[in-house]
MISERO-951841 format. One record per residue (C-alpha): residue number from 1; residue in one letter; y, z, x. Coordinates in nm, 3 decimals. Last residue first. Layout:
residues N
(NUM "A" (Y Z X))
...
END
This chain:
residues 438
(438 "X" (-0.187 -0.411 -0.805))
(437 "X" (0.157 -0.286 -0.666))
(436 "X" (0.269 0.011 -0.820))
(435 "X" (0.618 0.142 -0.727))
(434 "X" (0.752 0.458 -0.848))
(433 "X" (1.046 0.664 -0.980))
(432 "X" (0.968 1.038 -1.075))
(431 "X" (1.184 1.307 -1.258))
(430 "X" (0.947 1.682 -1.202))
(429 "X" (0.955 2.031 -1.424))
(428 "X" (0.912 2.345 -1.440))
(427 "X" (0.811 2.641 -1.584))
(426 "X" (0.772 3.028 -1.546))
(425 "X" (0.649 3.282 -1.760))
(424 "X" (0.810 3.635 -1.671))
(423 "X" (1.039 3.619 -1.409))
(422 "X" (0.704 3.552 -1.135))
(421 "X" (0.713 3.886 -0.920))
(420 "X" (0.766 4.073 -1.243))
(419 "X" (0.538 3.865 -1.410))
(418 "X" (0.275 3.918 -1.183))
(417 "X" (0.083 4.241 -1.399))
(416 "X" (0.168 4.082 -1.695))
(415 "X" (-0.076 3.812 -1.657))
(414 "X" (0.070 3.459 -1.541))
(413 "X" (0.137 3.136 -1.810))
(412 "X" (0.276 2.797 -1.642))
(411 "X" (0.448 2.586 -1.892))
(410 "X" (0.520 2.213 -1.765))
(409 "X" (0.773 1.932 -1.810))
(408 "X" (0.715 1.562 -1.713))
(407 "X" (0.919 1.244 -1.629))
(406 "X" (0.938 0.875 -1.551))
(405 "X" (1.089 0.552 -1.483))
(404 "X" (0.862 0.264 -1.368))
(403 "X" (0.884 -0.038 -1.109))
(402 "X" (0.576 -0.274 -1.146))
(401 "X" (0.463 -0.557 -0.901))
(400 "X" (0.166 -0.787 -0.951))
(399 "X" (0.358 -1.076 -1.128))
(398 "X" (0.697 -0.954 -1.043))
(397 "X" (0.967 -0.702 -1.237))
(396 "X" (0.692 -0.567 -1.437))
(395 "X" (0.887 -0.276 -1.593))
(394 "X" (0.668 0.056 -1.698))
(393 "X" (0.771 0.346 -1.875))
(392 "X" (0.619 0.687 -1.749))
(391 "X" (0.555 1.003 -1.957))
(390 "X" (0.494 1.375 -1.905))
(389 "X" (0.314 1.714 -2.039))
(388 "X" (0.228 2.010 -1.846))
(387 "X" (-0.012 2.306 -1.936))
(386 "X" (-0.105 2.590 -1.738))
(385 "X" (-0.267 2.894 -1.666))
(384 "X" (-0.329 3.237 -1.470))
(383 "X" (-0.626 3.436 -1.423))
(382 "X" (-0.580 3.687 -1.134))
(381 "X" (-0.806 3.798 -0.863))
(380 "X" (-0.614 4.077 -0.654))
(379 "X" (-0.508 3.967 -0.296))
(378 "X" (-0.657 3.740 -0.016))
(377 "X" (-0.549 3.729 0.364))
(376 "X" (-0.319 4.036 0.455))
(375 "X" (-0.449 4.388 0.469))
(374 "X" (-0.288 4.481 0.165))
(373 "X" (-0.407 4.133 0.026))
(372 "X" (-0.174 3.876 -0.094))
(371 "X" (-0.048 3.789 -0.424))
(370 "X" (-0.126 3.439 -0.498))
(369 "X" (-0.435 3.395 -0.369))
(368 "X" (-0.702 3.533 -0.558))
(367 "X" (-0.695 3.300 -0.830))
(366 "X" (-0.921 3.213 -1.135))
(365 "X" (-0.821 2.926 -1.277))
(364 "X" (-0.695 2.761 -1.589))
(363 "X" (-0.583 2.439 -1.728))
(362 "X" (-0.424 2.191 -1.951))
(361 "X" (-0.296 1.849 -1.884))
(360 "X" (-0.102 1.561 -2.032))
(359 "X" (-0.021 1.153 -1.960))
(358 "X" (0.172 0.941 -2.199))
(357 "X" (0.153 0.576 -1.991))
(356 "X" (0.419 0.326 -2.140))
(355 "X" (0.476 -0.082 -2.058))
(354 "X" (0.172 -0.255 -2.022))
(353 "X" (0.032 -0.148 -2.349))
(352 "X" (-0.149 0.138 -2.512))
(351 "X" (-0.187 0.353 -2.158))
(350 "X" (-0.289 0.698 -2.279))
(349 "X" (-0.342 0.972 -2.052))
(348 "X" (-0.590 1.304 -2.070))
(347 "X" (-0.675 1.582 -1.928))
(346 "X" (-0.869 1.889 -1.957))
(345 "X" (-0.918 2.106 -1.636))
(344 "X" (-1.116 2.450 -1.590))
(343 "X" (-1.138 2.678 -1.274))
(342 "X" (-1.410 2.961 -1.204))
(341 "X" (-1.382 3.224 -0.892))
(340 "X" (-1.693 3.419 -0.782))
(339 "X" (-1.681 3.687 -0.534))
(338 "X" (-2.035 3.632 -0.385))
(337 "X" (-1.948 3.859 -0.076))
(336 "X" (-1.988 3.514 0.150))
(335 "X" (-1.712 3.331 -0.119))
(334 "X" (-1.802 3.176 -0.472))
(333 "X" (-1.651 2.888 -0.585))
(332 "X" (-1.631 2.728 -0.958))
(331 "X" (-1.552 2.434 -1.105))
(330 "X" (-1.515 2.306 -1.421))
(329 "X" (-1.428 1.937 -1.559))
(328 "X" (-1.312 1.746 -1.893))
(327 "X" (-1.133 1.439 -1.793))
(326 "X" (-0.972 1.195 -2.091))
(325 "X" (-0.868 0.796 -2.073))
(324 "X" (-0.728 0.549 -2.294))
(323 "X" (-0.702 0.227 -2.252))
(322 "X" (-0.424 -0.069 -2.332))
(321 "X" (-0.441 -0.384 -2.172))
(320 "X" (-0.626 -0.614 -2.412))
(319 "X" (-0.629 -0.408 -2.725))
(318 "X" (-0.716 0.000 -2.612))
(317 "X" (-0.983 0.034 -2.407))
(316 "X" (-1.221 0.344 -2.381))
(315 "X" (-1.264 0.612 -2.113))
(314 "X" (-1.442 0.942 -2.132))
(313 "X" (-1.440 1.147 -1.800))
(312 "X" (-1.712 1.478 -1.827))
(311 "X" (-1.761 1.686 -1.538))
(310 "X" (-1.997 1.961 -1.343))
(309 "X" (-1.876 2.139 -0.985))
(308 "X" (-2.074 2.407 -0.835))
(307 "X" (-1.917 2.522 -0.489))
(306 "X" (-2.062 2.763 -0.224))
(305 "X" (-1.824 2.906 0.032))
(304 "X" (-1.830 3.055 0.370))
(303 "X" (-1.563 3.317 0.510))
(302 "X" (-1.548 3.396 0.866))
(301 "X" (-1.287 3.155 0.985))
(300 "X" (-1.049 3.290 0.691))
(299 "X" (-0.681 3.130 0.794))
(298 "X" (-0.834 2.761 0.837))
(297 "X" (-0.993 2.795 0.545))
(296 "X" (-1.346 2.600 0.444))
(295 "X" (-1.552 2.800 0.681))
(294 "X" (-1.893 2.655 0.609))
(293 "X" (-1.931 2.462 0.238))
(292 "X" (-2.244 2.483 0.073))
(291 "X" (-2.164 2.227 -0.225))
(290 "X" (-2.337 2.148 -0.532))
(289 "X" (-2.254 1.875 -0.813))
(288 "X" (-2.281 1.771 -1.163))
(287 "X" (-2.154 1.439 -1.318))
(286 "X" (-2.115 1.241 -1.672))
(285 "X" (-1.925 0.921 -1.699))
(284 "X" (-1.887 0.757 -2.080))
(283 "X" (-1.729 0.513 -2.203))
(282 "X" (-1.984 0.205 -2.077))
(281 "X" (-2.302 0.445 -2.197))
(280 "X" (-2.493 0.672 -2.053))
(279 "X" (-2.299 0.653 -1.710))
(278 "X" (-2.479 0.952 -1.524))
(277 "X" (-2.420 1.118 -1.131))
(276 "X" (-2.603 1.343 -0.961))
(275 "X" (-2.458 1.547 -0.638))
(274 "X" (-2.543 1.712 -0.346))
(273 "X" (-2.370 1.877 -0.098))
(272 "X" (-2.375 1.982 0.263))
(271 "X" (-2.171 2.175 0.522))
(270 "X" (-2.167 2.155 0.942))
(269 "X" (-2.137 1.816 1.002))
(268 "X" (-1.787 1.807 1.233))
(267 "X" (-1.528 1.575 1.314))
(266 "X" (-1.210 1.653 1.540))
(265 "X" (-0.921 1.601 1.321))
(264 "X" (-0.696 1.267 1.318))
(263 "X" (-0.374 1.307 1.286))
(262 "X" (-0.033 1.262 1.142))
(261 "X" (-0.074 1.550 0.914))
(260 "X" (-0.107 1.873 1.182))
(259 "X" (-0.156 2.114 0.926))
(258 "X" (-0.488 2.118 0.950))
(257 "X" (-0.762 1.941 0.720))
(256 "X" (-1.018 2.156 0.571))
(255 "X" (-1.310 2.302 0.689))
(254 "X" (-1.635 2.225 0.569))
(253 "X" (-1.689 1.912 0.785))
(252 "X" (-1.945 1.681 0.624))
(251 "X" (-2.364 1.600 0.499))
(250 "X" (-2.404 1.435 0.187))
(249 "X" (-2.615 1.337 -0.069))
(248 "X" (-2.679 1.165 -0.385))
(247 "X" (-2.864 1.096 -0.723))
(246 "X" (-2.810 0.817 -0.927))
(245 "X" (-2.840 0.693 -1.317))
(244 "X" (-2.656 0.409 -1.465))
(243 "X" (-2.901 0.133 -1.341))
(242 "X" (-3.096 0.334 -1.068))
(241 "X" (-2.883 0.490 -0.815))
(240 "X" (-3.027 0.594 -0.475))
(239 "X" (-2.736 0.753 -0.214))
(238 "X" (-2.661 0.901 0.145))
(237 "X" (-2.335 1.025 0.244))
(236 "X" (-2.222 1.051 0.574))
(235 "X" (-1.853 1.291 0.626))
(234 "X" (-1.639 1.396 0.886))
(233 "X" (-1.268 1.481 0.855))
(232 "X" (-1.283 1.576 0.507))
(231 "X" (-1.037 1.453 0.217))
(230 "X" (-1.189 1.444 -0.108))
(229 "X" (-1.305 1.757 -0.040))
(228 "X" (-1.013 1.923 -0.280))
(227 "X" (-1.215 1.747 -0.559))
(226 "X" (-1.288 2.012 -0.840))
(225 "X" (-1.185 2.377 -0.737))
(224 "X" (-0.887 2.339 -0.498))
(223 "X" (-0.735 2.082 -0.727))
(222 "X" (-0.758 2.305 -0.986))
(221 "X" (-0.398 2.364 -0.950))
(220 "X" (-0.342 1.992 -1.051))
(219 "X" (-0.154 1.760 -0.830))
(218 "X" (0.214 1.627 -0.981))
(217 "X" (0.274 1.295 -0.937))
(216 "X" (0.148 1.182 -1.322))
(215 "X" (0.014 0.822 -1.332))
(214 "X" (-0.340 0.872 -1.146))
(213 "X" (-0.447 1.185 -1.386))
(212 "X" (-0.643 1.028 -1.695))
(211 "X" (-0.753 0.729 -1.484))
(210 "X" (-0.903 0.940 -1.201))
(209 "X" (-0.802 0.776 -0.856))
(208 "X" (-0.508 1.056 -0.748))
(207 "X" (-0.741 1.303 -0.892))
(206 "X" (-1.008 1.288 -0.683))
(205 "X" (-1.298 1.147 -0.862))
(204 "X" (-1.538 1.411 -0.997))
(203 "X" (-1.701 1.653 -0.785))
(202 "X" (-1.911 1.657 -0.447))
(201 "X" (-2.032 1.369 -0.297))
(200 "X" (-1.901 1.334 0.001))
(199 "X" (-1.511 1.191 0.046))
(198 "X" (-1.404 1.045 0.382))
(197 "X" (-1.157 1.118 0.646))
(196 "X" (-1.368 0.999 0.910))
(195 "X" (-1.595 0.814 0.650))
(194 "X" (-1.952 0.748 0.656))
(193 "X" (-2.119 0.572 0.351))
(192 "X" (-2.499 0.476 0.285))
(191 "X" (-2.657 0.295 0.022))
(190 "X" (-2.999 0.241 -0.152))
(189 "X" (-2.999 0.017 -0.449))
(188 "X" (-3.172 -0.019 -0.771))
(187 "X" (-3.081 -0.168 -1.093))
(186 "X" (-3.165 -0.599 -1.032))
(185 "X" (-3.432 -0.482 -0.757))
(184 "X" (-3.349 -0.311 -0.401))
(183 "X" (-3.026 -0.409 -0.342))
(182 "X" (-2.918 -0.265 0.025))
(181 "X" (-2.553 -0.092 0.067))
(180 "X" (-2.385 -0.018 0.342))
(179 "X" (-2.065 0.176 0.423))
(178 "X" (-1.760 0.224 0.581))
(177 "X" (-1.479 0.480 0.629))
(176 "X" (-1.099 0.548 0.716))
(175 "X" (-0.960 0.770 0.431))
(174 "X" (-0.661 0.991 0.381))
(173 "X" (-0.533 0.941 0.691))
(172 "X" (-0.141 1.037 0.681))
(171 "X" (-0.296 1.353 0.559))
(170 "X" (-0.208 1.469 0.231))
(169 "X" (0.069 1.736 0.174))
(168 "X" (0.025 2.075 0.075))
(167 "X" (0.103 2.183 -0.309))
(166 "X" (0.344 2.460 -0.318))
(165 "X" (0.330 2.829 -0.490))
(164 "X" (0.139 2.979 -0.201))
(163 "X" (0.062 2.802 0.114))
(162 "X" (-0.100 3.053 0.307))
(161 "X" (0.101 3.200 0.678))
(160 "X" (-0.007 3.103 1.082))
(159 "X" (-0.185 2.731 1.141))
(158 "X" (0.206 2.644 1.010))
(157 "X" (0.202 2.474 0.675))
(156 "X" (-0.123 2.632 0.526))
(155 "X" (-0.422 2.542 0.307))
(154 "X" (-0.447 2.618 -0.050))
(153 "X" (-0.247 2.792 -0.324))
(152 "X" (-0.093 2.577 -0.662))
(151 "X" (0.009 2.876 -0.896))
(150 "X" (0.372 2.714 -0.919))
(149 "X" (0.426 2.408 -0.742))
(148 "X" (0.712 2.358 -0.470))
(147 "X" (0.635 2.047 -0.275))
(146 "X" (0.485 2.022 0.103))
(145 "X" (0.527 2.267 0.325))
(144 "X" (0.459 2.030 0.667))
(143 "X" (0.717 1.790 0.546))
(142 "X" (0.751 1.492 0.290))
(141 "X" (0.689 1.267 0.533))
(140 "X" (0.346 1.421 0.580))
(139 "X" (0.281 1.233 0.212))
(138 "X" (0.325 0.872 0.263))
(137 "X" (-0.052 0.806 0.261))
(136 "X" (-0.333 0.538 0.425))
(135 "X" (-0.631 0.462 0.279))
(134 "X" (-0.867 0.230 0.480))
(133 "X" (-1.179 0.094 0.313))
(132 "X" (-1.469 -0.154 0.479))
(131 "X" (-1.716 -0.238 0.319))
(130 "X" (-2.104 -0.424 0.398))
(129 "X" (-2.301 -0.559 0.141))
(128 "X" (-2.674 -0.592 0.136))
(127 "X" (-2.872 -0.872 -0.096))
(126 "X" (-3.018 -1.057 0.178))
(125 "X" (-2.776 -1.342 0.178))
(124 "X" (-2.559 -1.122 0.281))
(123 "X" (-2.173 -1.005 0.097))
(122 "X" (-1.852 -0.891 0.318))
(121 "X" (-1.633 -0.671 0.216))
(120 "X" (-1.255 -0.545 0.332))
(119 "X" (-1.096 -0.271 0.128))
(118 "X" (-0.727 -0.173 0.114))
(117 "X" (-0.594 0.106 -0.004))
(116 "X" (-0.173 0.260 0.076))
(115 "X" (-0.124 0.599 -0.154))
(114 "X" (0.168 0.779 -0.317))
(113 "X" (0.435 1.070 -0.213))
(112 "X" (0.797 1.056 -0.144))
(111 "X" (0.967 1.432 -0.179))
(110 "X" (1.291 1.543 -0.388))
(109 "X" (1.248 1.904 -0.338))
(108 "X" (1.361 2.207 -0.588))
(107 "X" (1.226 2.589 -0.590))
(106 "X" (1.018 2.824 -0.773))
(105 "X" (0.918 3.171 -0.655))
(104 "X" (1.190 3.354 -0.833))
(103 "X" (1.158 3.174 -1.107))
(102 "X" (1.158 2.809 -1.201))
(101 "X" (1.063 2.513 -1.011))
(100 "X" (1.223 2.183 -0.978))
(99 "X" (1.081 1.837 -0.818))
(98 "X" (1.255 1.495 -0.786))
(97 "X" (1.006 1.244 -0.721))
(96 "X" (1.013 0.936 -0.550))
(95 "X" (0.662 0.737 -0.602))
(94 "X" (0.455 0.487 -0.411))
(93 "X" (0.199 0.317 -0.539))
(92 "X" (-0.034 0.026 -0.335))
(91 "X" (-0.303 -0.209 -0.393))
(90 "X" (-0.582 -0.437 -0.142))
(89 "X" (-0.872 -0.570 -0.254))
(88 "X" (-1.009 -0.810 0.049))
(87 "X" (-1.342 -1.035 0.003))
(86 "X" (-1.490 -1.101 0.317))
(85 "X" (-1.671 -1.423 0.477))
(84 "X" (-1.380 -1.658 0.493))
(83 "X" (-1.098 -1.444 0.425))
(82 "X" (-1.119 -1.404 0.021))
(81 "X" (-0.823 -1.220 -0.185))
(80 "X" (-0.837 -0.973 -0.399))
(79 "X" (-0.497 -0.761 -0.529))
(78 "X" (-0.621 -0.461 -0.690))
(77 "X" (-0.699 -0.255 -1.029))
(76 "X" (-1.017 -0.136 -1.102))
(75 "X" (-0.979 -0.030 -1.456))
(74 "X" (-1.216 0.194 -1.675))
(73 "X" (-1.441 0.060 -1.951))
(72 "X" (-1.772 0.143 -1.720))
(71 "X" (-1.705 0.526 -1.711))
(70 "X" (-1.592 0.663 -1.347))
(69 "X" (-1.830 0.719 -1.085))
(68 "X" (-1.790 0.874 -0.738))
(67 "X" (-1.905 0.668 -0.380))
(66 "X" (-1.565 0.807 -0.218))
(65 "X" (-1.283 0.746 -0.527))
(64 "X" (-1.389 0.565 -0.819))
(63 "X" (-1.625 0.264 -0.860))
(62 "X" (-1.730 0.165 -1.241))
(61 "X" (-1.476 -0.084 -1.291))
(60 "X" (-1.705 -0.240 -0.927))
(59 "X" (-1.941 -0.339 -1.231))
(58 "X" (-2.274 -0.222 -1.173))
(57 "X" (-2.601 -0.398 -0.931))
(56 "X" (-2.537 -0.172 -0.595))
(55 "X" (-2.318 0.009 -0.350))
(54 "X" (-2.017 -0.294 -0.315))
(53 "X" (-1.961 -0.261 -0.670))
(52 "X" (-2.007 -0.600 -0.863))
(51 "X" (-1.734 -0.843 -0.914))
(50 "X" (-1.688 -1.032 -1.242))
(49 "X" (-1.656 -1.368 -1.286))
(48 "X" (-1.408 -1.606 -1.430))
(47 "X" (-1.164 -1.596 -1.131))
(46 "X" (-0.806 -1.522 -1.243))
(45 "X" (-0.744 -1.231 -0.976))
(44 "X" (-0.925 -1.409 -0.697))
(43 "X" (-0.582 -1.508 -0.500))
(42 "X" (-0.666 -1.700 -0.227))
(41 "X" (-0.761 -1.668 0.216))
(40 "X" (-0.800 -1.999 0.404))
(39 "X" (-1.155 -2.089 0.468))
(38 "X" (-1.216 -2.397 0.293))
(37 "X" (-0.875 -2.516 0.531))
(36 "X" (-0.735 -2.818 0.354))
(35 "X" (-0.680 -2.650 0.079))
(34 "X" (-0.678 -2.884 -0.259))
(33 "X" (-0.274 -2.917 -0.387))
(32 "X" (-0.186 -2.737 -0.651))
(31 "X" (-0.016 -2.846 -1.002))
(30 "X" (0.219 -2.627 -1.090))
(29 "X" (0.222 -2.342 -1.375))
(28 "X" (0.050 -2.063 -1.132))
(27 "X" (0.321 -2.159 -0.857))
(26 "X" (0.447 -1.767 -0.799))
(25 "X" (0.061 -1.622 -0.890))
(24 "X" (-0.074 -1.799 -0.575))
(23 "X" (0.242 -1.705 -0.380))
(22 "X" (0.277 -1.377 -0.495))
(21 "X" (-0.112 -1.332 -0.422))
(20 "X" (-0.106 -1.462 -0.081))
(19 "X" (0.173 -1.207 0.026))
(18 "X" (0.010 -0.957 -0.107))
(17 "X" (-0.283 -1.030 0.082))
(16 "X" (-0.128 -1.107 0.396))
(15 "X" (0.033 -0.776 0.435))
(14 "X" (-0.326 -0.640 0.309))
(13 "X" (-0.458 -0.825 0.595))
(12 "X" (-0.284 -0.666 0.842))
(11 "X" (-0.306 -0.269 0.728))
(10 "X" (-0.705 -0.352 0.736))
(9 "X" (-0.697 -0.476 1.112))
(8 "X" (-0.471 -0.194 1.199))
(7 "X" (-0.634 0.070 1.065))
(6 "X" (-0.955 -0.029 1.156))
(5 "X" (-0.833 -0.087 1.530))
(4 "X" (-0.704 0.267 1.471))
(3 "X" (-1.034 0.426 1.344))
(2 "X" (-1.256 0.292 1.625))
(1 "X" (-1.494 0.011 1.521))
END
């Protein structure tokens, strides 16, 4: 199926989807009338049972972004629906956010940012399961430039100068991919997952999807270090997972996306990683990975990278619709002259009811690009750090739509040697409305 008949198809049903759900959820207190058609799509959000992951025997509350793992207790939130043979999920946030900057290398935006997901399944008799996902993104409207984020570095606007002190956009694309999974015995599976963009197995779950991170719209400067690979434009994955135990590979494009947004970059296997996963218990989700990345920056053709990534994500619930979720990850890349550069992330977010989400993060990295070289490309390695702190309060205003209200403030800390260029300290700050549909 080429990508744009995938996008289309997908993009259609999860019209229909919502649509199906407002209606079912709309006339939940009135008697319905039996369908006449067995086969016409219906809301599956009240159904007694629980799905299982389309890659094997767990709980799909144990899916994440690309094939990665989050702790049993977490939420899989979605509209699903049934079309005949296939099961649809289908949810949506979209947030306005006002951004400002201190400094001398800050600045203000108001940019739209968020996420589009649908998946489309379809169960055999002979235990496989076939899935379809399509994740589409508001971000290129936001410009080639992206937002103003102090110590963020990564990936350029033009094909021509770094990104420094902003956080690029996401592709338009951020994932068009399928896989297949075969049930082996009530805890084994094999499965297999392409993706052009797609997500190998490298890191914990993007941060957009991880529970402790989803609600705040600002990206971590580890992002770079943990799960910047989330997006790849080429990527096959291979997996075995055993009960709460697996072990995976995959094969994808090293570099990373261009600046053209709206696109679709030519694919490419050239890098590899591996990665092994652990739920021990329900609350728990333990992972360590390895990448060997070829030419990962568009602006350094001749530089290779290897990647060692290693995380702990503790969720537990809170009541009946309360959780509360923490991340603790490292990362660390190391270039063709074995320059080695560590980053470190804690976070965590607290939902207690349906109304507020208190979300925080702390970290620190290792940076070479912030200052750049005297030849151009990369400067001085600095270590630099940060710590934000935010809130969002929740309205349900239908019975799968939500409108919140929210805010954050953050402290960035630089060396002396780049406060000069930085006006000491800097901070800043972001005022967010969104739209979640789930």
């Amino acid at each position: 199926m080429a990508p744009h008949t995938l996008v289309g198809a997908l993009a259609g049903v999860s019209l229909l989807a919502f649509a199906q759900a407002a209606t079912a959820q709309d006339h939940s207190h009135h008697q319905a009338a039996p369908a006449a058609d067995p086969h016409a799509g219906h809301d599956m959000a009240d159904m007694p049972h629980a799905m299982t992951s389309p890659y094997g025997p767990w709980p799909m509350s144990r899916d994440a972004s690309g094939t990665s793992w989050q702790p049993d207790s977490g939420e899989h939130a979605g509209i699903h629906t049934v079309r005949g043979d296939w099961t649809v999920m289908t949810h949506a946030l979209l947030n306005l956010t006002y951004d400002t900057q201190s400094g001398p290398r800050g600045g203000d935006k108001t940019f739209v940012s968020g996420m589009l997901m649908t998946t489309a399944r379809r169960d055999f008799d002979d235990g496989s399961t076939l899935n379809l996902r399509a994740m589409l993104s508001p971000d290129p409207l936001m410009g080639k430039s992206g937002y103003p984020l102090l110590l963020a570095a990564g990936e350029t606007a033009n094909g021509v100068d770094p990104l420094v002190d902003r956080q690029h956009p996401h592709d338009f694309f951020m994932e068009l991919s399928a896989s297949y999974s075969k049930r082996l015995s009530d805890k084994d599976s094999l499965y297999g997952y392409i993706g052009l963009p797609g997500e190998p197995a490298f890191g914990p779950p993007a941060f957009m999807h991880r529970m402790s991170a989803m609600d705040s719209p600002e990206a971590p400067i580890t992002h770079h270090w943990l799960d910047s690979t989330h997006i790849v434009f080429g990527v096959t994955t291979l997996g075995w997972a055993h009960d709460r135990f697996k072990i995976e590979t995959s094969a994808f494009k090293g570099r990373e996306p261009d600046e053209e947004r709206w696109g679709i970059d030519t694919p490419k296997l050239d890098s590899w990683s591996v990665r092994g996963s652990w739920n021990p218990t329900a609350d728990w989700s333990l992972q360590a990975s390895y990448a060997d990345v070829s030419a990962p920056e568009q602006l350094e053709p001749d530089e290779d990278e290897t990647k060692w990534s290693a995380s702990a994500i503790h969720t537990r619930r809170l009541g009946e619709t309360g959780w509360w979720s923490s991340a603790l990850a490292w990362g660390r890349k190391t270039n063709s002259h074995d320059e080695s550069k560590d980053g470190w992330l804690l976070e965590s977010a607290v939902h207690p009811n349906d109304r507020w989400t208190v979300f925080a993060r702390a970290e620190r990295i290792e940076t070479d690009e912030l200052v750049p070289g005297v030849d151009g490309g990369h400067g001085p390695l600095y270590t630099v750090g940060k710590a934000s702190l935010g809130a969002v309060r929740d309205w349900r205003i239908a019975p799968r739509v939500r409108f919140g209200l929210g805010a954050l403030y953050a402290v960035n800390r630089v060396p002396d040697a780049l406060e000069p260029i930085y006006g000491g300290d800097p901070d800043g700050g972001m005022v967010f409305m969104r739209l979640k549909i789930d």
